[in-house]
Backbone and ligand atoms as CSV (ligand in chain L), in Angstrom:
chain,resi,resn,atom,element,x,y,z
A,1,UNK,N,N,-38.051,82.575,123.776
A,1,UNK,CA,C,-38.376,81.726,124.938
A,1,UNK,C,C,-39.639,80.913,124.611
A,2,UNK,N,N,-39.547,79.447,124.824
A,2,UNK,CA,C,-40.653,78.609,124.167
A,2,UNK,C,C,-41.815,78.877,125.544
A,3,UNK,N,N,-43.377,79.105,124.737
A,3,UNK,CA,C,-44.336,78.845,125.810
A,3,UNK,C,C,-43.909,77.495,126.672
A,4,UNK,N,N,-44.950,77.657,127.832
A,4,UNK,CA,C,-44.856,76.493,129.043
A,4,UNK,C,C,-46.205,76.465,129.165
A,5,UNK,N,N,-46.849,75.331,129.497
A,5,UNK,CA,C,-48.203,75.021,130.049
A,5,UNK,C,C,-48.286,74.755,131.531
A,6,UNK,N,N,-49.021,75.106,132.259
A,6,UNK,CA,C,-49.763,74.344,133.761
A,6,UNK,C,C,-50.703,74.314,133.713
A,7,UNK,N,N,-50.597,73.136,133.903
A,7,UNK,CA,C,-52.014,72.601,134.495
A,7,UNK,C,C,-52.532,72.429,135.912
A,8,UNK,N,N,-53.843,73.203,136.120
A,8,UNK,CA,C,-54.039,72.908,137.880
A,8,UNK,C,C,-55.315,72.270,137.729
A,9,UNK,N,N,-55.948,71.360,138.800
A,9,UNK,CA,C,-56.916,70.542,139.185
A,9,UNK,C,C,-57.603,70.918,140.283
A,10,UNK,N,N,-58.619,70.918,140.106
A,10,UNK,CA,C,-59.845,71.919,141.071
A,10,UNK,C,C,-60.875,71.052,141.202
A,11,UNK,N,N,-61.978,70.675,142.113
A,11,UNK,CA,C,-62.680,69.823,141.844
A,11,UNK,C,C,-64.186,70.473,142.708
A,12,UNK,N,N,-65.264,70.343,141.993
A,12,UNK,CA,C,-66.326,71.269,143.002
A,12,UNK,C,C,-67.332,70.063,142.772
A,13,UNK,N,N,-68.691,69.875,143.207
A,13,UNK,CA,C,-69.809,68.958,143.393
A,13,UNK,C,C,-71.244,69.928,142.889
A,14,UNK,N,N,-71.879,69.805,141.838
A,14,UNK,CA,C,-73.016,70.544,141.230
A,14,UNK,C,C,-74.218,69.265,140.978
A,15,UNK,N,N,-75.322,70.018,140.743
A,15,UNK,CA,C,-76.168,69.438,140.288
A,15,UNK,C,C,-76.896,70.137,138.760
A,16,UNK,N,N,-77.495,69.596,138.248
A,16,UNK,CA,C,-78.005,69.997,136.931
A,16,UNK,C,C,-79.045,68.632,135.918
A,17,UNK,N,N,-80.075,69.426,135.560
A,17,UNK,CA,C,-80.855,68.381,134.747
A,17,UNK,C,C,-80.813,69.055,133.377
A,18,UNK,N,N,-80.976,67.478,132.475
A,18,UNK,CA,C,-80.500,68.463,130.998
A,18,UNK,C,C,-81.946,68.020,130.263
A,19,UNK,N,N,-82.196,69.139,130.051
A,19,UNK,CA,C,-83.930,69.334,129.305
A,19,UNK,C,C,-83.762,70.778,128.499
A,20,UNK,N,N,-84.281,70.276,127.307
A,20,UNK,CA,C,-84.013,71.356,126.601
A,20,UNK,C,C,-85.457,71.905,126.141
A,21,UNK,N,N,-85.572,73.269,126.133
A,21,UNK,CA,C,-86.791,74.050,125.722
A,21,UNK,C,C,-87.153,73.815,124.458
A,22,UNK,N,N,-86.226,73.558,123.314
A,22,UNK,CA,C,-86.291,73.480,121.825
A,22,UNK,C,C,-86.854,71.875,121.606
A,23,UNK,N,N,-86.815,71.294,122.873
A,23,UNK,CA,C,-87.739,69.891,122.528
A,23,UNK,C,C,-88.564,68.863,122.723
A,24,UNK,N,N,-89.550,68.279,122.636
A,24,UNK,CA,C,-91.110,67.959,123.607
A,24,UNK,C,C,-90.425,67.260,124.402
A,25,UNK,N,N,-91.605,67.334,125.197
A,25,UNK,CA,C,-91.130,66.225,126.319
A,25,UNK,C,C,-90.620,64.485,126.184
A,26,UNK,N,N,-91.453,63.966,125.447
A,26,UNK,CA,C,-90.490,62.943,124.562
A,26,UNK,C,C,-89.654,62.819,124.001
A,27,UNK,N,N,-89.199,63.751,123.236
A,27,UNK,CA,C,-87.548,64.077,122.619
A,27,UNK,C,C,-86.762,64.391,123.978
A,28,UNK,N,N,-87.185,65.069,124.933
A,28,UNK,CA,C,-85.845,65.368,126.145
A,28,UNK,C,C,-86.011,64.081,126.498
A,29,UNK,N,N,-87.033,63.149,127.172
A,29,UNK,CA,C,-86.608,61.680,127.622
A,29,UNK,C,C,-85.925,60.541,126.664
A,30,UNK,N,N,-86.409,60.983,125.420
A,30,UNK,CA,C,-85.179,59.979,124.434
A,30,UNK,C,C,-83.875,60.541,124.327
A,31,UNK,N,N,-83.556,61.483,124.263
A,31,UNK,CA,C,-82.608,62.413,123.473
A,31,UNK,C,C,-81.485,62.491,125.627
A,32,UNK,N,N,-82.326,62.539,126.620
A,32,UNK,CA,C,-81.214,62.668,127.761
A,32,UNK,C,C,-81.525,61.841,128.386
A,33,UNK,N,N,-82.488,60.606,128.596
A,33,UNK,CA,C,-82.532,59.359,128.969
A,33,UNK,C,C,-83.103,60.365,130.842
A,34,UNK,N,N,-82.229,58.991,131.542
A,34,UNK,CA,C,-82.166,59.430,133.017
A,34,UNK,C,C,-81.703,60.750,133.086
A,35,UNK,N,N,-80.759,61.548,133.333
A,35,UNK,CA,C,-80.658,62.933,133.219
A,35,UNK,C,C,-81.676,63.961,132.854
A,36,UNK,N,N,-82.849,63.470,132.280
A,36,UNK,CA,C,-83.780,64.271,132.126
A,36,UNK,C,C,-84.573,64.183,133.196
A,37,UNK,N,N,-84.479,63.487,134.112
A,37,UNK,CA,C,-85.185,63.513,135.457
A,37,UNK,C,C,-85.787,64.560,136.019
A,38,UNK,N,N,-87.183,65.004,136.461
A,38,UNK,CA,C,-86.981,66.046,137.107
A,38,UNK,C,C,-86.551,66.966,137.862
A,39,UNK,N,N,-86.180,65.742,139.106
A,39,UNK,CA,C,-85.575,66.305,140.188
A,39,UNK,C,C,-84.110,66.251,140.160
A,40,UNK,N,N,-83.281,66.081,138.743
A,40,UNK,CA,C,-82.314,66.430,138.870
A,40,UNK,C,C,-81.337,65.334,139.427
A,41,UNK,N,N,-79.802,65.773,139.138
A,41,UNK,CA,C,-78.762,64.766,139.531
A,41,UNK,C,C,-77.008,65.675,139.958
A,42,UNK,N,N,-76.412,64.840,140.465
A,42,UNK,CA,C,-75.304,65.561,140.936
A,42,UNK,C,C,-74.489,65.102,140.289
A,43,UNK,N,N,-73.159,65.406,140.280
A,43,UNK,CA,C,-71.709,64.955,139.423
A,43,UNK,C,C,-70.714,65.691,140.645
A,44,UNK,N,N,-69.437,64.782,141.155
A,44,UNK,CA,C,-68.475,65.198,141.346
A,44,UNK,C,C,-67.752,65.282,139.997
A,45,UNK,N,N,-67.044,66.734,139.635
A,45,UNK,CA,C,-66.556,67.643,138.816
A,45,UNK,C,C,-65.002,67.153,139.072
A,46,UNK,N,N,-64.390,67.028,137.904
A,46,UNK,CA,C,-63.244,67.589,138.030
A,46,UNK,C,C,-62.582,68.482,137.135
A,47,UNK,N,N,-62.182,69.216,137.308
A,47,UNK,CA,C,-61.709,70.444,136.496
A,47,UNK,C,C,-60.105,70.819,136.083
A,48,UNK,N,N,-59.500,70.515,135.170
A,48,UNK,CA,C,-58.363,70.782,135.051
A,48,UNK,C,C,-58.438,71.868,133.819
A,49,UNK,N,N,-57.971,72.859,134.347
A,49,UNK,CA,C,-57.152,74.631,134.163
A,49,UNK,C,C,-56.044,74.623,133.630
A,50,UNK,N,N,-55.677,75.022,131.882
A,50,UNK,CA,C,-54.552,74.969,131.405
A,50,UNK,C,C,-54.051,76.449,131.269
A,51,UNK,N,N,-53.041,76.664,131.636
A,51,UNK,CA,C,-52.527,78.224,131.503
A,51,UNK,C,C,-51.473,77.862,130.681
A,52,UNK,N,N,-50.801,79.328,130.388
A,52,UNK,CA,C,-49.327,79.207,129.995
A,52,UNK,C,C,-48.506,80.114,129.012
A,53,UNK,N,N,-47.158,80.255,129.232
A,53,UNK,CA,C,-46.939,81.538,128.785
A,53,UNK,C,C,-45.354,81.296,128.318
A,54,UNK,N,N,-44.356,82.173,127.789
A,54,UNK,CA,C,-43.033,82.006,128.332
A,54,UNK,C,C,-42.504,81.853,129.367
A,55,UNK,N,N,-41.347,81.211,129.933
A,55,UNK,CA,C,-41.020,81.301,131.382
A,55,UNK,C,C,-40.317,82.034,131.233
A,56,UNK,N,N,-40.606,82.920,132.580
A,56,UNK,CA,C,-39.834,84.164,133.375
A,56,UNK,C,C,-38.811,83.933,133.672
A,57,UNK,N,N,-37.708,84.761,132.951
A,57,UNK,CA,C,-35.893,84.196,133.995
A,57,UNK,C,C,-35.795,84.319,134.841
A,58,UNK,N,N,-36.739,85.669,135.753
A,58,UNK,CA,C,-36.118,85.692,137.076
A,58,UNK,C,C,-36.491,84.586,137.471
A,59,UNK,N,N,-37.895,84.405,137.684
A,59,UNK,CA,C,-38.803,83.312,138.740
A,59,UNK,C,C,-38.862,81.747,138.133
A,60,UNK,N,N,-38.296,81.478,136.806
A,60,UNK,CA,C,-38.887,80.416,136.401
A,60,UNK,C,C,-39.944,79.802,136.056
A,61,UNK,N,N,-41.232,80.797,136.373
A,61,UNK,CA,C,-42.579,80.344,136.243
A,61,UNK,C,C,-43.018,80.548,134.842
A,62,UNK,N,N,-43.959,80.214,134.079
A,62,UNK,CA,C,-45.061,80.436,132.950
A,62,UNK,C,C,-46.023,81.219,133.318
A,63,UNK,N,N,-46.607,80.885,134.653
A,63,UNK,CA,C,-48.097,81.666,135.063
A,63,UNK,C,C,-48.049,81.665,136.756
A,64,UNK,N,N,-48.439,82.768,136.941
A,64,UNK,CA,C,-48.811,82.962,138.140
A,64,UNK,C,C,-50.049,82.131,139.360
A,65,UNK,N,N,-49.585,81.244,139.716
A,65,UNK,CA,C,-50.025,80.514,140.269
A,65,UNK,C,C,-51.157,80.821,140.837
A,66,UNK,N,N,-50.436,81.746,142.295
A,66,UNK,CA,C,-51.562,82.089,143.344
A,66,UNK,C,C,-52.907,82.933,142.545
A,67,UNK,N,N,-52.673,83.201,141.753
A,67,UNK,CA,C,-53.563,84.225,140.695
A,67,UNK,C,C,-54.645,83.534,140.073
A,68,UNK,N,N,-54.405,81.992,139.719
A,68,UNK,CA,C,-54.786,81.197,138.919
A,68,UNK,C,C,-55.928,80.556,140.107
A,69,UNK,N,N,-55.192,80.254,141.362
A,69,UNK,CA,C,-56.116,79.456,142.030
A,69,UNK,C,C,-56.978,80.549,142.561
A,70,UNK,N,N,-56.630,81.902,142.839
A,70,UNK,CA,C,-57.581,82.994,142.977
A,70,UNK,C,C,-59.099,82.654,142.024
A,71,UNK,N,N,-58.447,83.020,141.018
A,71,UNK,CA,C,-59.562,83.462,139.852
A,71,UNK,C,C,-60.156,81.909,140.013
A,72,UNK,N,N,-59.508,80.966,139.673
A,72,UNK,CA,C,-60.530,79.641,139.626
A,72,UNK,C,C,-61.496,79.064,140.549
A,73,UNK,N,N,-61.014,79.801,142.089
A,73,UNK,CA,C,-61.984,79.368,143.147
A,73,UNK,C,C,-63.500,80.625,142.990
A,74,UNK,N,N,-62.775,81.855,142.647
A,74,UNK,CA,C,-63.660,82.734,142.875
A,74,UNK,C,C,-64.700,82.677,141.685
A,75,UNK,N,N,-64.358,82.521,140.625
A,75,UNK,CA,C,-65.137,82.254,139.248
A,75,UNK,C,C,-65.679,81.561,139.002
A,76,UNK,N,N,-65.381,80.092,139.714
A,76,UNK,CA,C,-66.090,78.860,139.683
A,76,UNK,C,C,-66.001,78.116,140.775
A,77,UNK,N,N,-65.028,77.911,141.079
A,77,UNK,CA,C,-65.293,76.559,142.270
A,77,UNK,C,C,-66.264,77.352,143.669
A,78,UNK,N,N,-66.031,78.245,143.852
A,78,UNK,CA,C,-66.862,78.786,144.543
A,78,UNK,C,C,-68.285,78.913,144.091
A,79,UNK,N,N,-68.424,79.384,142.697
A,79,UNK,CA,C,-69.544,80.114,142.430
A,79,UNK,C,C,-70.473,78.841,141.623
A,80,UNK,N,N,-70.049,77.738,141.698
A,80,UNK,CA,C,-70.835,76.289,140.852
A,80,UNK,C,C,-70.780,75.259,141.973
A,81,UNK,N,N,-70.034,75.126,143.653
A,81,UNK,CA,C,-70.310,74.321,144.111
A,81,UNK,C,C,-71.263,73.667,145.223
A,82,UNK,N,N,-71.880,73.213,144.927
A,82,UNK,CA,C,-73.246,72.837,145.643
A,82,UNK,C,C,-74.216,73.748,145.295
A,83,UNK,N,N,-74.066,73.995,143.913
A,83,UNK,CA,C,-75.377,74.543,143.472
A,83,UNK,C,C,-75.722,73.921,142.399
A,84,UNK,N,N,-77.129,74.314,141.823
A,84,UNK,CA,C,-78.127,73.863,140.453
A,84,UNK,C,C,-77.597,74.439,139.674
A,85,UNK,N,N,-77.124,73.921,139.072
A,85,UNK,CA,C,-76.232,74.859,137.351
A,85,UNK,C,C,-77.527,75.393,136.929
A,86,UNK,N,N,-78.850,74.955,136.693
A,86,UNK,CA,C,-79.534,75.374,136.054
A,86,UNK,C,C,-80.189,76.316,136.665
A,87,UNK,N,N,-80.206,76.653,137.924
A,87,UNK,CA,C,-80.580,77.951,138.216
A,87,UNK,C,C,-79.068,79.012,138.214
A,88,UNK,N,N,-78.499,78.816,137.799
A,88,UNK,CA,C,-77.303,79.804,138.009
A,88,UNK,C,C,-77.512,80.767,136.583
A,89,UNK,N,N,-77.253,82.176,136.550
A,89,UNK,CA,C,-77.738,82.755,134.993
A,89,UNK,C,C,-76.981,82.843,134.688
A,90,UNK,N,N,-76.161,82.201,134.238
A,90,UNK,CA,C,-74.634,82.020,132.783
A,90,UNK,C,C,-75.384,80.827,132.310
A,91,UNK,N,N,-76.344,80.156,132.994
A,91,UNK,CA,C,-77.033,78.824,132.012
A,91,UNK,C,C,-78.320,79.181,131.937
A,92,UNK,N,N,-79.001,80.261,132.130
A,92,UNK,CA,C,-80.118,80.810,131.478
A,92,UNK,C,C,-80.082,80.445,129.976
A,93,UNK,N,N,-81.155,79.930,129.617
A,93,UNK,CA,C,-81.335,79.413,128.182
A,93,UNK,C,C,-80.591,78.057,127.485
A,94,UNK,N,N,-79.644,77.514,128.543
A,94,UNK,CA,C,-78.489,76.920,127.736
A,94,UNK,C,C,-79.083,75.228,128.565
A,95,UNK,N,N,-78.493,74.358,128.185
A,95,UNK,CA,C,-78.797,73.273,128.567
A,95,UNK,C,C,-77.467,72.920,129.282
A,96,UNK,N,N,-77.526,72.649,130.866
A,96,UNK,CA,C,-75.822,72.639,131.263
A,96,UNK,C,C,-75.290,70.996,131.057
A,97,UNK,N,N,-74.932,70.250,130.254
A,97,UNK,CA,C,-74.225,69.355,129.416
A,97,UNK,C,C,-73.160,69.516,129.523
A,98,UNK,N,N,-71.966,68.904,129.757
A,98,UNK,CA,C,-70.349,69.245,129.617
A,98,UNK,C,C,-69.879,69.758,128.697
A,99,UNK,N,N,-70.648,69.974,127.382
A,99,UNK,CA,C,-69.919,71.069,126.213
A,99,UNK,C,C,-70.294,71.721,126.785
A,100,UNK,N,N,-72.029,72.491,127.346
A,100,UNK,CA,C,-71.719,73.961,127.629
A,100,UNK,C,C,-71.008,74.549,128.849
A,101,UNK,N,N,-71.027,73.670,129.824
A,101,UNK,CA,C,-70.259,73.390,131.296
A,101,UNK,C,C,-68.943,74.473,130.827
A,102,UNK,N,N,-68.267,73.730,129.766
A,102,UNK,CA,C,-66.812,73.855,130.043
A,102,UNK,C,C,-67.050,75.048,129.216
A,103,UNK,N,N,-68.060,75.281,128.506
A,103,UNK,CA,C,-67.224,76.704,127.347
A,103,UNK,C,C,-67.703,77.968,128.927
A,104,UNK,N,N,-68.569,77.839,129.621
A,104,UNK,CA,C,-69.085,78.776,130.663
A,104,UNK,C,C,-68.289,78.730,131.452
A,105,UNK,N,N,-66.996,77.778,131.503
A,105,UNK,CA,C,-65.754,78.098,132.691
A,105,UNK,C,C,-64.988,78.969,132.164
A,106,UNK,N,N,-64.952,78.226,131.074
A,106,UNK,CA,C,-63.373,79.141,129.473
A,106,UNK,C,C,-63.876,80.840,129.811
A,107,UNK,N,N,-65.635,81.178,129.416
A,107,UNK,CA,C,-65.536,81.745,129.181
A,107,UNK,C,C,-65.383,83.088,131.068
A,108,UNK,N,N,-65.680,82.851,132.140
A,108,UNK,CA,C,-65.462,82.887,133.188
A,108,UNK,C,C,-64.301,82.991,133.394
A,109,UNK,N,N,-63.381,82.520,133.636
A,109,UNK,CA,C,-61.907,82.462,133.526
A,109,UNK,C,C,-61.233,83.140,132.832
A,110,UNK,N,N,-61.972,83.242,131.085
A,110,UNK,CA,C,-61.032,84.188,130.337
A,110,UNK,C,C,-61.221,85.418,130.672
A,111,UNK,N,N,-62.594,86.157,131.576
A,111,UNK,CA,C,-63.017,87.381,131.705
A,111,UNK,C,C,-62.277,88.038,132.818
A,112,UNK,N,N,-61.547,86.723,133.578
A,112,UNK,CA,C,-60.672,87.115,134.678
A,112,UNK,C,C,-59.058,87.343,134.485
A,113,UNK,N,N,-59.080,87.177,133.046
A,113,UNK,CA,C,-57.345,87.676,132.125
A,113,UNK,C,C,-56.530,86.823,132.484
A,114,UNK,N,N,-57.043,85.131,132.444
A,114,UNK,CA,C,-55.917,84.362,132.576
A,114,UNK,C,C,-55.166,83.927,131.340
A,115,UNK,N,N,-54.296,83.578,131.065
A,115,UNK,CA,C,-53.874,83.021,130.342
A,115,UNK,C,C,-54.005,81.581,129.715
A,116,UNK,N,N,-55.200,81.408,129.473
A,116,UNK,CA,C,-55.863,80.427,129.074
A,116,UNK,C,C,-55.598,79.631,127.403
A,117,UNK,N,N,-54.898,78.042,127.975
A,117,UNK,CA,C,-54.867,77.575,126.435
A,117,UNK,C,C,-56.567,75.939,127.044
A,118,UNK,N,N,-56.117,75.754,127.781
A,118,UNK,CA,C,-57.406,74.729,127.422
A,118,UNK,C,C,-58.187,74.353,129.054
A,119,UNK,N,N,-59.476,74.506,128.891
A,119,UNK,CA,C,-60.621,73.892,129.900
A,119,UNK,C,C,-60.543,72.328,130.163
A,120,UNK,N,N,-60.952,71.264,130.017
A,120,UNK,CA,C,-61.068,70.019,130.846
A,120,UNK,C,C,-62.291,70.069,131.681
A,121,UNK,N,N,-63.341,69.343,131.805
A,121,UNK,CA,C,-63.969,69.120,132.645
A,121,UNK,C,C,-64.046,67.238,132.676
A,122,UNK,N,N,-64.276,66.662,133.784
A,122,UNK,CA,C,-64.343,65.270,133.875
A,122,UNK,C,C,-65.603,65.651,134.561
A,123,UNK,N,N,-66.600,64.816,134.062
A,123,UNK,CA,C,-68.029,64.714,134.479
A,123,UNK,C,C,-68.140,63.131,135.420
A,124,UNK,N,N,-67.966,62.194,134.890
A,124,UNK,CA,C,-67.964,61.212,135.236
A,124,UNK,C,C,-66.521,60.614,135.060
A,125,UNK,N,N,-66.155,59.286,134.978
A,125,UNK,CA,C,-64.642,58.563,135.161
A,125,UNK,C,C,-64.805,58.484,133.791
A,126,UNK,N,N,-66.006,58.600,132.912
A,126,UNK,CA,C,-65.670,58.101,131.269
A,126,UNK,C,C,-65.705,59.436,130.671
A,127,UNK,N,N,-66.846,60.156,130.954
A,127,UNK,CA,C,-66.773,61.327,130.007
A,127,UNK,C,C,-65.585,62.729,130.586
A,128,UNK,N,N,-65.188,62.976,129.726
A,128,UNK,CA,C,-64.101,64.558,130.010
A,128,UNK,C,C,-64.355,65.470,128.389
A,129,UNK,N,N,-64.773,66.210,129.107
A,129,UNK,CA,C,-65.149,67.620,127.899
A,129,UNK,C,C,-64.009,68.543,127.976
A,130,UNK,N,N,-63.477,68.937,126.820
A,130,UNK,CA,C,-62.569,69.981,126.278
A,130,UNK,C,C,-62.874,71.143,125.855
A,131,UNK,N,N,-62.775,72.252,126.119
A,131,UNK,CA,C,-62.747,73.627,125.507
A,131,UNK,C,C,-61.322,74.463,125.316
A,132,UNK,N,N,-60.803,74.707,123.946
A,132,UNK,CA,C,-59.713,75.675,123.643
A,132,UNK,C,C,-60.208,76.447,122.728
A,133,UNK,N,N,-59.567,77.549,122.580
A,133,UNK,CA,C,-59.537,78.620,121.082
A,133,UNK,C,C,-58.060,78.667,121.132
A,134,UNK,N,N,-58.161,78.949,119.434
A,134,UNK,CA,C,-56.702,78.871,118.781
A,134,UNK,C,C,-56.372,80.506,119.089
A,135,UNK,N,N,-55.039,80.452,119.373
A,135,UNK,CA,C,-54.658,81.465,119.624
A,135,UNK,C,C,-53.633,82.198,118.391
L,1,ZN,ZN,ZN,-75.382,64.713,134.640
């Protein structure tokens, strides 16, 4: 039975400033421009969740749906929306940027035993960050 993918779309509203400890204060204003702001900036998120598995003969499905939007509201959309990524401690130490954004969903999500082939985050209408591991 060939794997199947779904994809679901989730969308939450965060804030986060990207300043990194490893570099002076002139390197974070060259190196993150505006985003290094102090007081910080918001992003409507969008999040697309790739699962997927064989499909089931009885049911027809790949992945368990209601399970998926469980774990994704409770793991993240709940737990990242309308808050400071950078006070949240899964970004203790880390600079929250859309590479580390998305590997801290992957890795959130995977701890909740989904069946995970790929993360997605859309930060803005231009940028979208990817996270997979080969399976
Ligand atoms: Zn930003």
């Amino acid at each position: 039975m060939p794997d199947v993918t779904l994809t679901r779309v989730y969308r939450f509203a965060s804030a986060h400033r990207l300043h990194s400890p490893h570099l002076s204060a002139a390197e974070n204003a060259r190196v993150y421009g505006k985003c290094n702001n102090p007081n910080g900036h918001g992003h409507n998120y969008t999040l697309e969740v790739t699962v997927g598995g064989p499909v089931d003969p009885a049911t027809g499905f790949c992945a368990d749906l209601p399970a998926l939007d469980r774990a994704v509201h409770a793991g993240v959309v709940e737990h990242f929306d309308h808050h400071d990524l950078n006070t949240l401690p899964e970004f203790n130490g880390l600079v929250p940027t859309g590479e580390v954004i998305v590997q801290v969903i992957w890795k959130r999500l995977a701890a909740a035993g989904l069946p995970l082939r790929a993360v997605r985050l859309h930060e803005t209408r231009d940028n979208v960050f990817e996270y997979r591991e080969e399976r």
